[in-house]
C-alpha positions as CSV (number, residue, x, y, z in Angstrom):
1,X,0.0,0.0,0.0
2,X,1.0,3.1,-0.8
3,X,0.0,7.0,-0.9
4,X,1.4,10.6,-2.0
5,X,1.4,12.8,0.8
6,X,0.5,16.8,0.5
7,X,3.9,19.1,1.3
8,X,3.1,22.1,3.7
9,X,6.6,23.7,3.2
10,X,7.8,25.1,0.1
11,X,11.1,24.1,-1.3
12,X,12.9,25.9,-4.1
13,X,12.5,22.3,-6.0
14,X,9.9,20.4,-6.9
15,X,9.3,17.8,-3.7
16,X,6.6,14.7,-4.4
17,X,6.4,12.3,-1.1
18,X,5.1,9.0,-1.6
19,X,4.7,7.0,1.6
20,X,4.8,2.7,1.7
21,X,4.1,-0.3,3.7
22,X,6.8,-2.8,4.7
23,X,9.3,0.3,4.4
24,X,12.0,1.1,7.3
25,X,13.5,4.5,6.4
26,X,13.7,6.9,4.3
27,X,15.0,7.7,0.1
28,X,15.5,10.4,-1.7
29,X,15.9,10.2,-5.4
30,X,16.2,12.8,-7.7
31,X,14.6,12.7,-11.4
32,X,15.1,13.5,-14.3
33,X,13.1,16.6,-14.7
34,X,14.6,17.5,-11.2
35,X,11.9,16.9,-9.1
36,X,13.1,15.6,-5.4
37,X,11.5,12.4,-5.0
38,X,11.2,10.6,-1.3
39,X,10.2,7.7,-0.1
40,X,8.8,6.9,3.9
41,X,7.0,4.2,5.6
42,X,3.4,5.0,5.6
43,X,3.2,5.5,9.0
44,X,5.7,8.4,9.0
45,X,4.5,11.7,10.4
46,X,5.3,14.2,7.4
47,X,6.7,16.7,10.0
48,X,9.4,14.2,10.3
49,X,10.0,13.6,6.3
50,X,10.4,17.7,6.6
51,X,13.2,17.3,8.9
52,X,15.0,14.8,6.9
53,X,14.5,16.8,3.5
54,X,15.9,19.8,5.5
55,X,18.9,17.7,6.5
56,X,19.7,16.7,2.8
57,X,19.2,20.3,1.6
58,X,22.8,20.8,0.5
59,X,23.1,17.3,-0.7
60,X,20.1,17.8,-2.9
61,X,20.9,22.0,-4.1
62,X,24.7,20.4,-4.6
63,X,23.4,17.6,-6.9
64,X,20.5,19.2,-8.5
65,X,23.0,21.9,-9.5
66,X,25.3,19.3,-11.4
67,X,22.1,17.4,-13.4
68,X,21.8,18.8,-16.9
69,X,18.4,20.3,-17.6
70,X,16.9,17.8,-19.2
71,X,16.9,17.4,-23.6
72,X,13.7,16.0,-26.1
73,X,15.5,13.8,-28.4
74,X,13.8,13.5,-32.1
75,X,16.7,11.8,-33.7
76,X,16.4,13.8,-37.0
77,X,19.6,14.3,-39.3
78,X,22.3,16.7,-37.7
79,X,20.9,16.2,-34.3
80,X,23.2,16.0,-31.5
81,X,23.7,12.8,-29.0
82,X,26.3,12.3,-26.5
83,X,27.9,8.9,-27.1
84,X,31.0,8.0,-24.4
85,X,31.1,11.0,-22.8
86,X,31.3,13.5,-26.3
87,X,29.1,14.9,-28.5
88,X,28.0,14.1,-32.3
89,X,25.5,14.7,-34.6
90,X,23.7,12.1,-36.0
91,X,23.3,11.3,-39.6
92,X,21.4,8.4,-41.3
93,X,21.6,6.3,-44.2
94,X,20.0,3.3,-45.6
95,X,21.8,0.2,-46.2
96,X,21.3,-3.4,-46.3
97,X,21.6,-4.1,-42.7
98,X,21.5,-1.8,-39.7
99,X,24.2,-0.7,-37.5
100,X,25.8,2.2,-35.8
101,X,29.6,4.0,-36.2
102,X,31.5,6.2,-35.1
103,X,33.1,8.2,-38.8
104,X,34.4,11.3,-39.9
105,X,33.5,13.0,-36.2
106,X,30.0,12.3,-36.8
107,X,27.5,9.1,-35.7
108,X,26.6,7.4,-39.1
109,X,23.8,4.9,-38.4
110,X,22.6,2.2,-41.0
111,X,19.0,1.5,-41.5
112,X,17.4,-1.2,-43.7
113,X,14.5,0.5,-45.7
114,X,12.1,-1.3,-43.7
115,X,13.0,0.9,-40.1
116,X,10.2,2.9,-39.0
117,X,11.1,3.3,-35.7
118,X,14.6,5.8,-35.8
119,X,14.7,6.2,-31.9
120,X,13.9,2.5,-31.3
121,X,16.9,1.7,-33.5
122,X,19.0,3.6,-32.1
123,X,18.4,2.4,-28.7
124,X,18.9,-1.0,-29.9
125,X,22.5,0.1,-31.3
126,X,23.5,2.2,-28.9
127,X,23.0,-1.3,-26.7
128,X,24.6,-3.3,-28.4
129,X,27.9,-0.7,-28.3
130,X,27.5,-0.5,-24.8
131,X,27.7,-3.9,-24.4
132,X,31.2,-4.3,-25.7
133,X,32.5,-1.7,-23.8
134,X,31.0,-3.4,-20.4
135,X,32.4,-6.8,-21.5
136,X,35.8,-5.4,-22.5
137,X,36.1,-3.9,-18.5
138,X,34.6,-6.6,-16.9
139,X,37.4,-8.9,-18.7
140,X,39.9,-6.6,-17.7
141,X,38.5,-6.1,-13.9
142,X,36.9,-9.6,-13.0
143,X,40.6,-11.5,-12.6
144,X,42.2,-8.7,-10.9
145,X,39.4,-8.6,-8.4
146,X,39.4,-12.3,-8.2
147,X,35.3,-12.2,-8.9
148,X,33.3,-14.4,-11.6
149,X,30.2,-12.3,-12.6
150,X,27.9,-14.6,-14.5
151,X,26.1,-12.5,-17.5
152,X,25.4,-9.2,-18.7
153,X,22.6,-7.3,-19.6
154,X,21.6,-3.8,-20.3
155,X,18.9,-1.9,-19.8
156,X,16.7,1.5,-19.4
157,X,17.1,2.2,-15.2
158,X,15.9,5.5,-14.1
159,X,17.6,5.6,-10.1
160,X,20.3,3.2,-11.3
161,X,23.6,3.2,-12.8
162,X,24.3,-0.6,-12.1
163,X,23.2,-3.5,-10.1
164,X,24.5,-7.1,-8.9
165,X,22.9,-9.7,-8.1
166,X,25.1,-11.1,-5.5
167,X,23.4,-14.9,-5.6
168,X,23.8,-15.5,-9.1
169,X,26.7,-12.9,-10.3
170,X,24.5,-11.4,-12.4
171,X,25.2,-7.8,-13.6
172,X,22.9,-5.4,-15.0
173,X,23.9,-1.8,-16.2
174,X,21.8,1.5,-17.2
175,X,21.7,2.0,-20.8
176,X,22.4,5.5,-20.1
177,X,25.9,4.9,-19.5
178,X,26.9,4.6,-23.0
179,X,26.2,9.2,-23.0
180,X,28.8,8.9,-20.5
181,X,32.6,8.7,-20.6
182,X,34.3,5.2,-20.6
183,X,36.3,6.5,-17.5
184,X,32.8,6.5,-15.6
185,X,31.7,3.3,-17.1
186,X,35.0,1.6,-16.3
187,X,33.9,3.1,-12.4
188,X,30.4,2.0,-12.4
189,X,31.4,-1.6,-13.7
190,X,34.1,-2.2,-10.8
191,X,31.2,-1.1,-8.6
192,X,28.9,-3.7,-9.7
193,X,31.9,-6.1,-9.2
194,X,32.9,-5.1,-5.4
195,X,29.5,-6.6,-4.9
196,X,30.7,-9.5,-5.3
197,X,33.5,-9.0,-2.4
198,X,31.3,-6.9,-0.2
199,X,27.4,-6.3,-0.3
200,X,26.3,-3.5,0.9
201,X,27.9,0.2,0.7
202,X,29.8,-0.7,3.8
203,X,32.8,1.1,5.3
204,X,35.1,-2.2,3.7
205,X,33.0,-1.5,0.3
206,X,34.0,1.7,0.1
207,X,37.9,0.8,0.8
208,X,37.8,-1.8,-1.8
209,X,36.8,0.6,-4.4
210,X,39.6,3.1,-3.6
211,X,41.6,0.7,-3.7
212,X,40.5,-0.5,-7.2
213,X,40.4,2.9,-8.2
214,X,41.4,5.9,-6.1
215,X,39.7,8.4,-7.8
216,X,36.2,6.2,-8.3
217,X,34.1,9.5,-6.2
218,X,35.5,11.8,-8.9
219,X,34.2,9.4,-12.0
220,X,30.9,9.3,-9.9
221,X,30.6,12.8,-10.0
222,X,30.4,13.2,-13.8
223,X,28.1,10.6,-14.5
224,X,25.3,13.4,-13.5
225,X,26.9,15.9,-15.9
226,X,25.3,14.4,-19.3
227,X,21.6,15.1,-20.0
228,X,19.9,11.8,-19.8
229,X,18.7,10.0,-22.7
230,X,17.6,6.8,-22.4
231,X,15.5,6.8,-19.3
C-alpha cells in the first residue's frame, strides 16, 4: 500500500512524497526533470519527512545543480547525442543491414529501408555498443578482483547506474551509461563487481573501491553531468 502525501513547506525544488508499507527508512531520489522524489514508511509523520529533506538540503541543491536540464530527443539528421562522454550529430543512411559507427566525427547509423522506428533503433545500437564496452572492462577487472560475474545485460534504469545480483553474479547496467565517458563506465562496472566481495555500501565497500580505483568519487561525479537520454 502506498500513498502521496500533501507538502506544507515550500522548497525551491519540486518535492513529491510517496509514503509505503513494509518500508523502514527513508529515500530520496532525484529525477530526471529535477523533481526531489522521497520515499517513507506509511506511518511516517510528514513533519518528520520535513526534517529529513531539510537535513539533505545541500546534498540535494549540490546535486541538482550538477544534473543537466533535461533534452527532447527526435533523432532527426544533424541532431546532436552524447555517445562516451562527447558529442556528435547524428546522420542516417540506408543500407542493407543496420548498424551504428562512429566516422568522420559524426554518428553514421545504417538503416534497412524497412525501419520505421529511428529512436527505437538507435536504442537498440546504442545497446549493443555499450555492451562491448561493459564486456571489455569486466574482462579486464573480474581476474584482478578475483570475482566471476555470471552475464550481462543492459537496460533502461531510471535511479540506477548498475546493479549485482550477488546470488547468481549477475550484472545489470543503465543504458544511459553509453552518454557517459568510458572512464565513468570503467567506475560503475568495478562497482557492480565489489558486490561480489562486499554487499552493501559498507565502510570495507568503500575501501575496496579506492583501492580498485582511487579516484572512483570523482568518476561518480560526472556521471550526473550528461543530459539523460535513455530513461
Amino acid at each position: 500500500m502506498y500513498k502521496k502525501q500533501p507538502l506544507n513547506k515550500t522548497y525551491p525544488y519540486p518535492v513529491s512524497i510517496i509514503t509505503k508499507s513494509g518500508l523502514r527508512g527513508m529515500y530520496i531520489r532525484l529525477t530526471r526533470d529535477k523533481t526531489v522524489k522521497v520515499t517513507a514508511p506509511l506511518s511516517m509523520p510528514v513533519e518528520e519527512i520535513i526534517r529529513f529533506i531539510d537535513s539533505k538540503d545541500a546534498w540535494i541543491r549540490r546535486n541538482l545543480s550538477r544534473m543537466a536540464d533535461p533534452v527532447h530527443y527526435e533523432y532527426f539528421t544533424g541532431e546532436m547525442h552524447y555517445f562516451l562522454g562527447n558529442r556528435y550529430p547524428l546522420h542516417f543512411f540506408q543500407a542493407p543491414s543496420s548498424g551504428i559507427a562512429l566516422r568522420n566525427g559524426q554518428l553514421e547509423m545504417d538503416m534497412t529501408a524497412r525501419t520505421k522506428n529511428r529512436a527505437l533503433l538507435y536504442r537498440k545500437l546504442m545497446k549493443e555498443e555499450l555492451k562491448k564496452v561493459l564486456i571489455s572492462y569486466i574482462r579486464l577487472w573480474a581476474p584482478r578482483m578475483k570475482v566471476t560475474p555470471a552475464s550481462v545485460t543492459v537496460k533502461v534504469m531510471k535511479s540506477r547506474w548498475g546493479s549485482c545480483n550477488v546470488k547468481t553474479g549477475d550484472l545489470c547496467f543503465a543504458l544511459d551509461l553509453v552518454t557517459k565517458p568510458e572512464d565513468c563506465i570503467e567506475s560503475v562496472v568495478v562497482h557492480e563487481l565489489n558486490h561480489l566481495l562486499e554487499t552493501g555500501h559498507t565502510p570495507r565497500f568503500h575501501a575496496l573501491m579506492v583501492h580498485w580505483l582511487p579516484d572512483y568519487k570523482e568518476r561518480t561525479k560526472i556521471l550526473t553531468a550528461w543530459p539523460r537520454e535513455f530513461i
